[in-house]
N, CA, C and O atoms as a Tripos MOL2 file, in Angstrom:
@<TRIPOS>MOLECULE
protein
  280   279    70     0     0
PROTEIN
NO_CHARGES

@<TRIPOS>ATOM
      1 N           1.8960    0.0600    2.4670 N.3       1 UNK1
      2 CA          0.4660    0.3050    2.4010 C.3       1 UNK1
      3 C          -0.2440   -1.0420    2.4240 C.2       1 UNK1
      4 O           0.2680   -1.9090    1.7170 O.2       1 UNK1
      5 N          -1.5380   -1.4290    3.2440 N.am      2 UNK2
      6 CA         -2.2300   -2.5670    3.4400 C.3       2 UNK2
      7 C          -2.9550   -2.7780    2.4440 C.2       2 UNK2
      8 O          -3.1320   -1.7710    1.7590 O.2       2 UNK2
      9 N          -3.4590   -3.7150    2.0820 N.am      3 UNK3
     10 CA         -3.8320   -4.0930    0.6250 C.3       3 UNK3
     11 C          -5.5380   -3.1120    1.1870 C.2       3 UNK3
     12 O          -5.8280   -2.2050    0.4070 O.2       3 UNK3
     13 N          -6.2510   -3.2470    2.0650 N.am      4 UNK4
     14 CA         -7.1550   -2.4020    2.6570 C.3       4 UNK4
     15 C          -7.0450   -0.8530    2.4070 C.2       4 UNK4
     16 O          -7.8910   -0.0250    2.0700 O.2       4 UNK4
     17 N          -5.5960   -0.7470    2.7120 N.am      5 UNK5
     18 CA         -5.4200    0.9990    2.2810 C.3       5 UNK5
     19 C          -5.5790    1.2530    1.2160 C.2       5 UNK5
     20 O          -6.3670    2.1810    1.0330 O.2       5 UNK5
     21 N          -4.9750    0.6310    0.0100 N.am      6 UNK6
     22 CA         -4.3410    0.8530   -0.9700 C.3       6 UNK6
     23 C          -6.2380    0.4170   -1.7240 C.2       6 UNK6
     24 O          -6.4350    0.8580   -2.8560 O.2       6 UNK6
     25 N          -7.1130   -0.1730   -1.2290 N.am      7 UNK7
     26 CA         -8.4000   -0.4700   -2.1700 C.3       7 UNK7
     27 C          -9.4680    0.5800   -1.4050 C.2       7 UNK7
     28 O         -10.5990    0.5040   -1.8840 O.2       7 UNK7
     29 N          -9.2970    1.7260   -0.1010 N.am      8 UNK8
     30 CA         -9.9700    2.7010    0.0780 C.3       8 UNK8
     31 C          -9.1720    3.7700   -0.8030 C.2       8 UNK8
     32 O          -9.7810    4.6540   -1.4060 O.2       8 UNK8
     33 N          -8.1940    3.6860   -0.8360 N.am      9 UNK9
     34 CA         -7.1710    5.0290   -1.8940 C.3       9 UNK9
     35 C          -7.8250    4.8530   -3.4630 C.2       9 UNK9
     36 O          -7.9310    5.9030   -4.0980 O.2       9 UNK9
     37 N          -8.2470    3.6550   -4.0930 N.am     10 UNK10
     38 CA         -8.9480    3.6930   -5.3100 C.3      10 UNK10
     39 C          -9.9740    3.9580   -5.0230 C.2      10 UNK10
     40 O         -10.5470    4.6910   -5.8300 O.2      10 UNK10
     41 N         -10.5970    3.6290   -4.0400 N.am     11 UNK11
     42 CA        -12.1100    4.0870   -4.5020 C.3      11 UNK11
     43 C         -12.6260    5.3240   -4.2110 C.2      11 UNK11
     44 O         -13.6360    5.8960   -4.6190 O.2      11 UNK11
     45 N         -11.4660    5.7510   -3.1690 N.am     12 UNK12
     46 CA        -11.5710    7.3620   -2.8330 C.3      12 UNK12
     47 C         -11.6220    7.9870   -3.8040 C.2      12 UNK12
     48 O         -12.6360    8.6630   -3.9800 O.2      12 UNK12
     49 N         -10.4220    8.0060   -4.9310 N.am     13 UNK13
     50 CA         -9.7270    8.7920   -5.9760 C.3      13 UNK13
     51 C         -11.1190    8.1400   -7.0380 C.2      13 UNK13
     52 O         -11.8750    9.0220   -7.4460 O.2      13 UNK13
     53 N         -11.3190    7.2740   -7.2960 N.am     14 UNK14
     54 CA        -12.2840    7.2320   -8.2730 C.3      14 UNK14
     55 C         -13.7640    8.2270   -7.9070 C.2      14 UNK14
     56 O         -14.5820    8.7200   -8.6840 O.2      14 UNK14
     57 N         -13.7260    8.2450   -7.1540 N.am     15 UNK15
     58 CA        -15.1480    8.8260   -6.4970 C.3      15 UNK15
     59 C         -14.7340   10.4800   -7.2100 C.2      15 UNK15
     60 O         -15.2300   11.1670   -8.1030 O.2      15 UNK15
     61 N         -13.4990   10.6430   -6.2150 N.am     16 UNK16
     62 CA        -13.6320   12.5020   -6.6720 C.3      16 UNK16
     63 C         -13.6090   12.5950   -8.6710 C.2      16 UNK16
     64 O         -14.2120   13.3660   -9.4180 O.2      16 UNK16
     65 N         -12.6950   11.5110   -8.9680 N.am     17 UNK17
     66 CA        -12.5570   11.5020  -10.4600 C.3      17 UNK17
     67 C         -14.0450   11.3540  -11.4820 C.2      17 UNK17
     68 O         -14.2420   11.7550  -12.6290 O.2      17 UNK17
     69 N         -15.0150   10.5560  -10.4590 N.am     18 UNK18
     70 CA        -16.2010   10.6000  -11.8060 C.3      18 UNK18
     71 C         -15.8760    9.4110  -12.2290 C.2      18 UNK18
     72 O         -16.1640    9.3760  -13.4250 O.2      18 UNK18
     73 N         -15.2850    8.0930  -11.7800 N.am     19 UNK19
     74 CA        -14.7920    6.9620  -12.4060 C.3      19 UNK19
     75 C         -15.8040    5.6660  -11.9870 C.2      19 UNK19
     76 O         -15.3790    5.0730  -10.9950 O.2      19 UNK19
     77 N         -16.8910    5.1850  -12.4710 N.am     20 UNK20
     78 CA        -17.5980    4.5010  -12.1520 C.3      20 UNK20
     79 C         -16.6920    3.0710  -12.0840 C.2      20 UNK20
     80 O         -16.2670    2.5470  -13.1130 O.2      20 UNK20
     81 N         -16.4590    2.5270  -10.7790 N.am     21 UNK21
     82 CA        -15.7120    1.0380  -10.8850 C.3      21 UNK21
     83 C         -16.6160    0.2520   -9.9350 C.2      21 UNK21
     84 O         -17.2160    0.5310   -8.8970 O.2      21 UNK21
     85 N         -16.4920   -0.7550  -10.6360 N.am     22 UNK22
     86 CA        -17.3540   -2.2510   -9.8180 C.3      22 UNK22
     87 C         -16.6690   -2.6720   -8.7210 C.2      22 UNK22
     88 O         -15.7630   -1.8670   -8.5050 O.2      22 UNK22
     89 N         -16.6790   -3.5850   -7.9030 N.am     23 UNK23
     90 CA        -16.4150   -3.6140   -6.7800 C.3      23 UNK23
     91 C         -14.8570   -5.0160   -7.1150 C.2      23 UNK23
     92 O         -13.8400   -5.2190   -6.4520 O.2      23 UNK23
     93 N         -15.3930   -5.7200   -8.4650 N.am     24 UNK24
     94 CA        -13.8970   -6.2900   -9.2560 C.3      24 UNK24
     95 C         -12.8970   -5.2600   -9.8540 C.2      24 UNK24
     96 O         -12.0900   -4.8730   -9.0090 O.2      24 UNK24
     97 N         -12.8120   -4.9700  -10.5120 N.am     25 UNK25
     98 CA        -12.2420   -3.6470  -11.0910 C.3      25 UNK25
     99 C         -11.7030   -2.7200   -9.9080 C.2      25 UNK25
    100 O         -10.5100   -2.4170   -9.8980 O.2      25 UNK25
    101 N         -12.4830   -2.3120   -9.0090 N.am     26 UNK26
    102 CA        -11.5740   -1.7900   -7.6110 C.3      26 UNK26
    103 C         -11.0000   -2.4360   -7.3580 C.2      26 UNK26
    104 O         -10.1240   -2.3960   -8.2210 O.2      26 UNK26
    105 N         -10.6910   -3.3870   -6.4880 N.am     27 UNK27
    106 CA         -9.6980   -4.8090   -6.3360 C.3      27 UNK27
    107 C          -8.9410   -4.9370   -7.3490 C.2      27 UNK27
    108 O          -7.8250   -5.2050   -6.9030 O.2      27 UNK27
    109 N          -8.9030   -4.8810   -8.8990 N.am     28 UNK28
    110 CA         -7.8490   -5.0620   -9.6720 C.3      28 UNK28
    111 C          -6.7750   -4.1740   -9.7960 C.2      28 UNK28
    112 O          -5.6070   -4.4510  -10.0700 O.2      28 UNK28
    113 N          -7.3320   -2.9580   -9.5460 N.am     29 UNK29
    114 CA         -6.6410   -1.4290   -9.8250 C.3      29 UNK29
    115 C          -6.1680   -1.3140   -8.4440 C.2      29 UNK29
    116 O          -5.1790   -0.5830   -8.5010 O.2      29 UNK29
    117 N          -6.4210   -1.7430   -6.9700 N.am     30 UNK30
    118 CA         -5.6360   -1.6440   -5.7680 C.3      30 UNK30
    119 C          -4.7320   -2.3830   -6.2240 C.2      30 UNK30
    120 O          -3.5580   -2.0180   -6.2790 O.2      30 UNK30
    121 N          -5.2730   -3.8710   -6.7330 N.am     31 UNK31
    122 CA         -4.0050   -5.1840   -6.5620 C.3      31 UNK31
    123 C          -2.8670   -4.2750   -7.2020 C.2      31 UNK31
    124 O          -1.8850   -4.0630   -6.4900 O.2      31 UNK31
    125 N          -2.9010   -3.7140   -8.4830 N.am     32 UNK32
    126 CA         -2.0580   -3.3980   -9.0720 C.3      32 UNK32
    127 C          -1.3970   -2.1910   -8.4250 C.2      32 UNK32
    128 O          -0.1660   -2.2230   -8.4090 O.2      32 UNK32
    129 N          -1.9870   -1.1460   -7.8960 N.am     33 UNK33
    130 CA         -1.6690    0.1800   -7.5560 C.3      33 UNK33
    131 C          -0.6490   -0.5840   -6.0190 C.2      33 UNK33
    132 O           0.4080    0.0460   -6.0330 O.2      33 UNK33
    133 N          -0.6140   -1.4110   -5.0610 N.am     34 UNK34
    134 CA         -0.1160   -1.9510   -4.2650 C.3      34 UNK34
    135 C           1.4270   -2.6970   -5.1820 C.2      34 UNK34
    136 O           2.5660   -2.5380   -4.7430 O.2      34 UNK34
    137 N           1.1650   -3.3620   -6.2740 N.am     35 UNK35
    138 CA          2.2180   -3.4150   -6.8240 C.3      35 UNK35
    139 C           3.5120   -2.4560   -7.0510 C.2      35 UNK35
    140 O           4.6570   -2.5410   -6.6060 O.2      35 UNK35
    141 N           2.8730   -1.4810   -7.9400 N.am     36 UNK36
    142 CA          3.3330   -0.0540   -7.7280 C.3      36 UNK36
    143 C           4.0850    0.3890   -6.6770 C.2      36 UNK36
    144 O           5.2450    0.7330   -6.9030 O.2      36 UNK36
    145 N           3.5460    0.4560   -5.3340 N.am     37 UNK37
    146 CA          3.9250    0.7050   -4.6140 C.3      37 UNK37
    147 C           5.5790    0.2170   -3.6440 C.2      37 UNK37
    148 O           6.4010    0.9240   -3.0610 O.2      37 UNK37
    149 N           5.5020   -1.1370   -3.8360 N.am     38 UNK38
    150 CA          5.8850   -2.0600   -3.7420 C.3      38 UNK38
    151 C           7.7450   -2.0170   -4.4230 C.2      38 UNK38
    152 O           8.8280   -2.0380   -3.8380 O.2      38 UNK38
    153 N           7.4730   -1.9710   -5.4590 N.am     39 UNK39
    154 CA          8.4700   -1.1440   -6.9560 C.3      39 UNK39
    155 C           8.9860   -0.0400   -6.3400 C.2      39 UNK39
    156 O          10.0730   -0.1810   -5.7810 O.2      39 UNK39
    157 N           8.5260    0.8790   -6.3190 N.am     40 UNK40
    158 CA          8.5120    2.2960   -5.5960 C.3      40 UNK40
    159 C           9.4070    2.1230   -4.5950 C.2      40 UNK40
    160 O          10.5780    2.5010   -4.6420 O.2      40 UNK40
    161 N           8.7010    1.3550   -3.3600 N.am     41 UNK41
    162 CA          9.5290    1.2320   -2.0780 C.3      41 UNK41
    163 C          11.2010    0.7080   -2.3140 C.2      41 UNK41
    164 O          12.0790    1.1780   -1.5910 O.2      41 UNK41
    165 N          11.4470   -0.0540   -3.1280 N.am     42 UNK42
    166 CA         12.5330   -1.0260   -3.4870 C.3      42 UNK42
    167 C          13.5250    0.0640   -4.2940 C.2      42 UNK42
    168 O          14.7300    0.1230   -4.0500 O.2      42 UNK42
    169 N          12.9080    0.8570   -5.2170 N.am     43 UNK43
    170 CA         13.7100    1.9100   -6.2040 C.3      43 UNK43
    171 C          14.1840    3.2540   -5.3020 C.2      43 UNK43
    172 O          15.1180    4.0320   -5.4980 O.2      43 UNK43
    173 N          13.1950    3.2160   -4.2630 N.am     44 UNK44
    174 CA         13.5310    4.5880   -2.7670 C.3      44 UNK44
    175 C          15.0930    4.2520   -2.1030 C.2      44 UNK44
    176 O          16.0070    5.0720   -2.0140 O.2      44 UNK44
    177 N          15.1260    3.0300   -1.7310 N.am     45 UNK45
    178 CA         16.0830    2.5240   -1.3030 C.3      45 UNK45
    179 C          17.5420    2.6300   -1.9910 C.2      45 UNK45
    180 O          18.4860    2.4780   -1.2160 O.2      45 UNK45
    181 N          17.7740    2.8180   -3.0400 N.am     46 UNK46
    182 CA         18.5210    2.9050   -3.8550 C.3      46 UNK46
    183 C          19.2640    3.9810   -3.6650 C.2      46 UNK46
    184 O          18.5820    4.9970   -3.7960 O.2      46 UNK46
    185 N          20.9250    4.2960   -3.2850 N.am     47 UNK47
    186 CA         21.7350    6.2260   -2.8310 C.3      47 UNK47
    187 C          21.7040    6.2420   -4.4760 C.2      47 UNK47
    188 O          22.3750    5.4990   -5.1910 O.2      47 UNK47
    189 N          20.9420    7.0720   -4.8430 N.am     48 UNK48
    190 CA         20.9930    7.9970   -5.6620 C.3      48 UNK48
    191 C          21.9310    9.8380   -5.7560 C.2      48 UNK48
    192 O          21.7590   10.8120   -5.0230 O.2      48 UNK48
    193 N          22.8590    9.6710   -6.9360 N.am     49 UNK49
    194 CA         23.6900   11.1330   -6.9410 C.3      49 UNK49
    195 C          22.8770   11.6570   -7.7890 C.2      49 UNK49
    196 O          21.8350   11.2100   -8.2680 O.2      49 UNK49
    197 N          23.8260   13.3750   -8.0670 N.am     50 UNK50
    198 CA         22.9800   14.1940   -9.0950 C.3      50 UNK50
    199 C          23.6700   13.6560  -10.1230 C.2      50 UNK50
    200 O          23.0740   14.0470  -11.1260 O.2      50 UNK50
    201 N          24.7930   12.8280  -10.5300 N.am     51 UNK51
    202 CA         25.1050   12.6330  -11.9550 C.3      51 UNK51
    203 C          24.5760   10.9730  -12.0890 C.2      51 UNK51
    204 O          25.1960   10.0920  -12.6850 O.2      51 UNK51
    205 N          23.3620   10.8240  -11.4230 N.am     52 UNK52
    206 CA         22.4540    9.3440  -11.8790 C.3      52 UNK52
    207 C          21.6550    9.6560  -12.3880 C.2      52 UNK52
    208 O          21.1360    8.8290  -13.1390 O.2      52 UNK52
    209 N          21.0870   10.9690  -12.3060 N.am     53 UNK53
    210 CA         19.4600   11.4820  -12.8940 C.3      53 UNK53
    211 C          19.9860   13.3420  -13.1240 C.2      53 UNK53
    212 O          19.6840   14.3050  -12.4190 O.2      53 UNK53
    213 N          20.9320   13.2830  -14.4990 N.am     54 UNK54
    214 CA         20.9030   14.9430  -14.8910 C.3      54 UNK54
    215 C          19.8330   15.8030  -15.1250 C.2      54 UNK54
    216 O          19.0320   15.4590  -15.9950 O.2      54 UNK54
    217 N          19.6360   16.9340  -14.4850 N.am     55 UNK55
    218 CA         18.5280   17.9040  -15.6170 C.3      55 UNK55
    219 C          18.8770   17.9250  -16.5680 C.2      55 UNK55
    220 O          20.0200   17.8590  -17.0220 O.2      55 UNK55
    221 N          17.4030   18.0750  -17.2610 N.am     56 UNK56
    222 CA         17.6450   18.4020  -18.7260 C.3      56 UNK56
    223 C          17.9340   19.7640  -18.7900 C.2      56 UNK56
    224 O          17.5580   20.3420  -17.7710 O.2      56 UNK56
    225 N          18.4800   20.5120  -19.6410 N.am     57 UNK57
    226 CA         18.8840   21.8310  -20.1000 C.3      57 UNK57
    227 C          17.8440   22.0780  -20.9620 C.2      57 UNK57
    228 O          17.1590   21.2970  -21.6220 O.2      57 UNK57
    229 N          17.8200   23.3080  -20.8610 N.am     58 UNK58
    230 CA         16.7960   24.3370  -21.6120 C.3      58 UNK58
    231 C          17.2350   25.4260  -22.2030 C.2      58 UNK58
    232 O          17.6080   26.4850  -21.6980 O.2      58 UNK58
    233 N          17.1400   24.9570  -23.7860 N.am     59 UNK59
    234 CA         17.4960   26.4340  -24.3820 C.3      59 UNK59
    235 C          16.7980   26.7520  -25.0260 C.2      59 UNK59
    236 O          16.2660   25.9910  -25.8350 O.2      59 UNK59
    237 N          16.5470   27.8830  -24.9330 N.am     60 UNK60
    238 CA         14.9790   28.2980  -26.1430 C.3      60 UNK60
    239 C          15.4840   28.5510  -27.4730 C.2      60 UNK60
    240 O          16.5440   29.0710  -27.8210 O.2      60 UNK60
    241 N          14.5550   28.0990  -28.1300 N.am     61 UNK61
    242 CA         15.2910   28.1220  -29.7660 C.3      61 UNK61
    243 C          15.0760   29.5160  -30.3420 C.2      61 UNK61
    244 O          14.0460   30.1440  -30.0990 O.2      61 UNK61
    245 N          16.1540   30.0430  -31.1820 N.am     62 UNK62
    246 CA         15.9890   31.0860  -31.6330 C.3      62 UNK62
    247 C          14.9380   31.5710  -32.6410 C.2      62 UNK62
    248 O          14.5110   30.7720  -33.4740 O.2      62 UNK62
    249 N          14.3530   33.2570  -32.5980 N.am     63 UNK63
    250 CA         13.8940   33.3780  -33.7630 C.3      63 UNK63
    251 C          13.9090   33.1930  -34.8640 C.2      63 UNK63
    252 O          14.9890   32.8560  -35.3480 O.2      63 UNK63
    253 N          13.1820   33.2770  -35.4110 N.am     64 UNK64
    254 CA         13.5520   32.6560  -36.9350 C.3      64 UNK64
    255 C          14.0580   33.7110  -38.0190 C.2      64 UNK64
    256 O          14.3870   33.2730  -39.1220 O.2      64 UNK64
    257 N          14.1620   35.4980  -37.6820 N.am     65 UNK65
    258 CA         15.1490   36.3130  -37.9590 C.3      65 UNK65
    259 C          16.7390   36.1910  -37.4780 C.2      65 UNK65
    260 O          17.7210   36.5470  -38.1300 O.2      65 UNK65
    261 N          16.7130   35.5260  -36.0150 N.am     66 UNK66
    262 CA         17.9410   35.5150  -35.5190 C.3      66 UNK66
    263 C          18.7790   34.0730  -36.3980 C.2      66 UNK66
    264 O          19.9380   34.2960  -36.7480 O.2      66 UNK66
    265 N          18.3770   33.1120  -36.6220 N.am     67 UNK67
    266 CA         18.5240   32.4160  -36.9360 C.3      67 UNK67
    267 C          19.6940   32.3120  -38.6980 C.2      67 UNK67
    268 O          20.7350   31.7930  -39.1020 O.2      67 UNK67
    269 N          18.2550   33.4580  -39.3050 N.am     68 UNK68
    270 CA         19.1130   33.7580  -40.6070 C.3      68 UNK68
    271 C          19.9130   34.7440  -40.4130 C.2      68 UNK68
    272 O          20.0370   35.4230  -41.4320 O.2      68 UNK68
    273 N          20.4740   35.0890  -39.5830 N.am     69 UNK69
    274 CA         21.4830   36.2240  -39.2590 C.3      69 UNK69
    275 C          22.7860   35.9460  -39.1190 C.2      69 UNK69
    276 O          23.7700   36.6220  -39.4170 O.2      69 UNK69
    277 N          22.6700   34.6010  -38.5090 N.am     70 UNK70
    278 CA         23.8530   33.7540  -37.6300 C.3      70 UNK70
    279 C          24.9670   33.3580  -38.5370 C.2      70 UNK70
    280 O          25.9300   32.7310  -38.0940 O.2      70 UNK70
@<TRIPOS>BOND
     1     1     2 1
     2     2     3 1
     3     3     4 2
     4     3     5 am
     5     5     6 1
     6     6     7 1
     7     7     8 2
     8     7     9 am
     9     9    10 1
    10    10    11 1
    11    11    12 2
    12    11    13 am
    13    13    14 1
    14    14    15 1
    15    15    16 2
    16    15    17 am
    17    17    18 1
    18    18    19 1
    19    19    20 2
    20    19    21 am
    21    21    22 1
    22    22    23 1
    23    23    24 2
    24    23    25 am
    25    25    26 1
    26    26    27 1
    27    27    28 2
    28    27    29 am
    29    29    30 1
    30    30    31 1
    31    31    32 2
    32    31    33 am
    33    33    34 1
    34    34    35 1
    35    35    36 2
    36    35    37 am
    37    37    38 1
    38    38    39 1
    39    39    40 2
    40    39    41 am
    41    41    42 1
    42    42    43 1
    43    43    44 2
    44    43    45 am
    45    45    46 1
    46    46    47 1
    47    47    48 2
    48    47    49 am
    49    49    50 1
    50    50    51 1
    51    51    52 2
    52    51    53 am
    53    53    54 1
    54    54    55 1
    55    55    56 2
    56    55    57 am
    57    57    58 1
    58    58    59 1
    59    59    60 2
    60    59    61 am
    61    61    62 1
    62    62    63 1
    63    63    64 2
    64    63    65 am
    65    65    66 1
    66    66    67 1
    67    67    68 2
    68    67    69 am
    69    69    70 1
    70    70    71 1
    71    71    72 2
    72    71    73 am
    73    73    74 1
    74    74    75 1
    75    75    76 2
    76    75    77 am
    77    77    78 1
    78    78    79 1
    79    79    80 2
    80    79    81 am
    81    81    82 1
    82    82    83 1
    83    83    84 2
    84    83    85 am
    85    85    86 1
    86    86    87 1
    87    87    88 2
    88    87    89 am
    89    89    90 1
    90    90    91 1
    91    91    92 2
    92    91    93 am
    93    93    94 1
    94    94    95 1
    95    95    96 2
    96    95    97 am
    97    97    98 1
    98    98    99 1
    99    99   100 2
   100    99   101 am
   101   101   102 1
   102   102   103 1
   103   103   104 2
   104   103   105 am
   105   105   106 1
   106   106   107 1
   107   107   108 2
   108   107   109 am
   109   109   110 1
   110   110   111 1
   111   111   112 2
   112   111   113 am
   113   113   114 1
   114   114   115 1
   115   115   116 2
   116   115   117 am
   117   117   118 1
   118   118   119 1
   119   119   120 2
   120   119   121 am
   121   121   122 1
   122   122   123 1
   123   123   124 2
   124   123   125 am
   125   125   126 1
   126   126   127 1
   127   127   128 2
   128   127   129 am
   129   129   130 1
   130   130   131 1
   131   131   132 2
   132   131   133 am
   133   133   134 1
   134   134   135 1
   135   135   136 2
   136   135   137 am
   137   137   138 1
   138   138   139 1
   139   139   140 2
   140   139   141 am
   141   141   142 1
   142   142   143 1
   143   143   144 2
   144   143   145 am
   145   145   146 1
   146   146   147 1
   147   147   148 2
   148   147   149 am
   149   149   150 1
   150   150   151 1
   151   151   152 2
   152   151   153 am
   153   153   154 1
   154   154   155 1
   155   155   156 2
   156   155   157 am
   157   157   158 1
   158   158   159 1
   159   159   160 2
   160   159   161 am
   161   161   162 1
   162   162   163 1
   163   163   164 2
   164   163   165 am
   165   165   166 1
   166   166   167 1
   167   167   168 2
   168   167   169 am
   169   169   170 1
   170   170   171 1
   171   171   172 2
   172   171   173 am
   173   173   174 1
   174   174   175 1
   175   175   176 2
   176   175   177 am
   177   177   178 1
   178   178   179 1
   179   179   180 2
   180   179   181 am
   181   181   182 1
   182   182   183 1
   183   183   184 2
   184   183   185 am
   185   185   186 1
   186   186   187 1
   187   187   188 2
   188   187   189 am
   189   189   190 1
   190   190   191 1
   191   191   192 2
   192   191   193 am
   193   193   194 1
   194   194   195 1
   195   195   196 2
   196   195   197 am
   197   197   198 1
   198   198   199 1
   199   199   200 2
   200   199   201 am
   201   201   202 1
   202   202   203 1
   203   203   204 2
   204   203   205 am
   205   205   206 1
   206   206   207 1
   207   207   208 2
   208   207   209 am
   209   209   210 1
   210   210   211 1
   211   211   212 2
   212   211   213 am
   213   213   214 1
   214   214   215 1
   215   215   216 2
   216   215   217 am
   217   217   218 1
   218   218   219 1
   219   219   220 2
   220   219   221 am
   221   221   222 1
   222   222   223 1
   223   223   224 2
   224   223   225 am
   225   225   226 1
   226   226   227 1
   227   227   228 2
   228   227   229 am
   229   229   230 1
   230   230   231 1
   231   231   232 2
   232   231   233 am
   233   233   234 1
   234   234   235 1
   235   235   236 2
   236   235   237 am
   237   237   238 1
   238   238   239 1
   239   239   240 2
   240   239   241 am
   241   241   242 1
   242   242   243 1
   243   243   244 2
   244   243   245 am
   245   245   246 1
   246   246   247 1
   247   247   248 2
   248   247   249 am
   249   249   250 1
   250   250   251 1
   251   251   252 2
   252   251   253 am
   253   253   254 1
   254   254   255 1
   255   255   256 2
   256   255   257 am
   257   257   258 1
   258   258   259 1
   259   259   260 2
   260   259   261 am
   261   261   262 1
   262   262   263 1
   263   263   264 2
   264   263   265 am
   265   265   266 1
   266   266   267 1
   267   267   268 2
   268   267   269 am
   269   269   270 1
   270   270   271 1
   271   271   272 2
   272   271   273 am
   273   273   274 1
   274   274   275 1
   275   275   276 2
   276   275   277 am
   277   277   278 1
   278   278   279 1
   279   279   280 2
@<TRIPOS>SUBSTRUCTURE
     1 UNK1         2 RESIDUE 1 A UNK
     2 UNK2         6 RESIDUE 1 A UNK
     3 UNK3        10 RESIDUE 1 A UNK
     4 UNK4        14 RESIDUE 1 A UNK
     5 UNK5        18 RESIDUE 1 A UNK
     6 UNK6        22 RESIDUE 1 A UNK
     7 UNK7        26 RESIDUE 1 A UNK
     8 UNK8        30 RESIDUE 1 A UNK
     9 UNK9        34 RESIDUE 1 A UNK
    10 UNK10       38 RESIDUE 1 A UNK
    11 UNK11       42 RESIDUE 1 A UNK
    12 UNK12       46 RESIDUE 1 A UNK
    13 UNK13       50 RESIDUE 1 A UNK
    14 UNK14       54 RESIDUE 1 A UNK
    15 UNK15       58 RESIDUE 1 A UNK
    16 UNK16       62 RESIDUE 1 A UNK
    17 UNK17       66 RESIDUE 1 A UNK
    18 UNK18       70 RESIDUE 1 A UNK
    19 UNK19       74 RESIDUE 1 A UNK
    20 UNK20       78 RESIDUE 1 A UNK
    21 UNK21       82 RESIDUE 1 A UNK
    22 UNK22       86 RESIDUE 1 A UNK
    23 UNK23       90 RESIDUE 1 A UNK
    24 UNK24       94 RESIDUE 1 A UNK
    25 UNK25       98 RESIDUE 1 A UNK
    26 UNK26      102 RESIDUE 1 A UNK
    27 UNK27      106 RESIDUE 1 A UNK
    28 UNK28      110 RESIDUE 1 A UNK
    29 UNK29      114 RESIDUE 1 A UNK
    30 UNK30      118 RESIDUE 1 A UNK
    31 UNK31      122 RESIDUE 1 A UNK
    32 UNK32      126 RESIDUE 1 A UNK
    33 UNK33      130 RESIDUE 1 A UNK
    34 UNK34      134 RESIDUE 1 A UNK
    35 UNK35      138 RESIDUE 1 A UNK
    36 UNK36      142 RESIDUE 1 A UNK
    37 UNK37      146 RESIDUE 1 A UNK
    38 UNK38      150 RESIDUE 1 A UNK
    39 UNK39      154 RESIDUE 1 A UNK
    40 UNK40      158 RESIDUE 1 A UNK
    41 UNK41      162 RESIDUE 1 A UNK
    42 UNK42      166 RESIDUE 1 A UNK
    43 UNK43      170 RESIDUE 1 A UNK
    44 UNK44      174 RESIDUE 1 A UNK
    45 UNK45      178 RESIDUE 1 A UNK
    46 UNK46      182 RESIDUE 1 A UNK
    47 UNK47      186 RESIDUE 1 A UNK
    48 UNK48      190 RESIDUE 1 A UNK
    49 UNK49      194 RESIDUE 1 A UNK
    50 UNK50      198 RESIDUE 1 A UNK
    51 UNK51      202 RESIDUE 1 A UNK
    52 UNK52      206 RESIDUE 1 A UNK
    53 UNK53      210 RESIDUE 1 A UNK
    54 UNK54      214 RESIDUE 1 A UNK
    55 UNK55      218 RESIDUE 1 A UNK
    56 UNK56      222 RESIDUE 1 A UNK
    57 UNK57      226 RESIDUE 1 A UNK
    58 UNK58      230 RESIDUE 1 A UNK
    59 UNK59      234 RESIDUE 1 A UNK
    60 UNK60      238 RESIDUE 1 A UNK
    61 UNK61      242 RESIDUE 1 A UNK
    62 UNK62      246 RESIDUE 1 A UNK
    63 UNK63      250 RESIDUE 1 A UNK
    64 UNK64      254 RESIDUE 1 A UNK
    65 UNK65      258 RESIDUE 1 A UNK
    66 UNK66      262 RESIDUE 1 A UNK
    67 UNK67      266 RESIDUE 1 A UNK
    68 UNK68      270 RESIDUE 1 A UNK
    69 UNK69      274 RESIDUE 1 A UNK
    70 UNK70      278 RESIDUE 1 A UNK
């Protein structure tokens, strides 16, 4: 993303958000959001398996009759 893209993508998203930013403050939040990006691209690259990133499991906890039953 061009540092140009990445400072119309803040001010786009601030606009629909209601986020009043100065025209410094836009530029700080691209510089950074381009950082981001940046990170991102480098961590994409990476062969990732399913036993690098497990689901979590879900068990719903029991009632609290079932519980004293057990």
């Amino acid at each position: 993303m061009e540092e140009q893209d990445a400072l119309a993508h803040v001010k786009a998203a601030a606009a629909v958000l209601g986020l009043p930013l100065d025209a410094g403050r836009a530029a700080a939040v691209a510089q950074q959001f381009a950082r981001t990006m940046a990170l991102a691209r480098l961590l994409a690259q990476v062969p990732l398996g399913p036993h690098d990133e497990p689901a979590e499991l879900y068990r719903a906890a029991p009632f609290p009759d079932e519980e004293l039953s057990a």
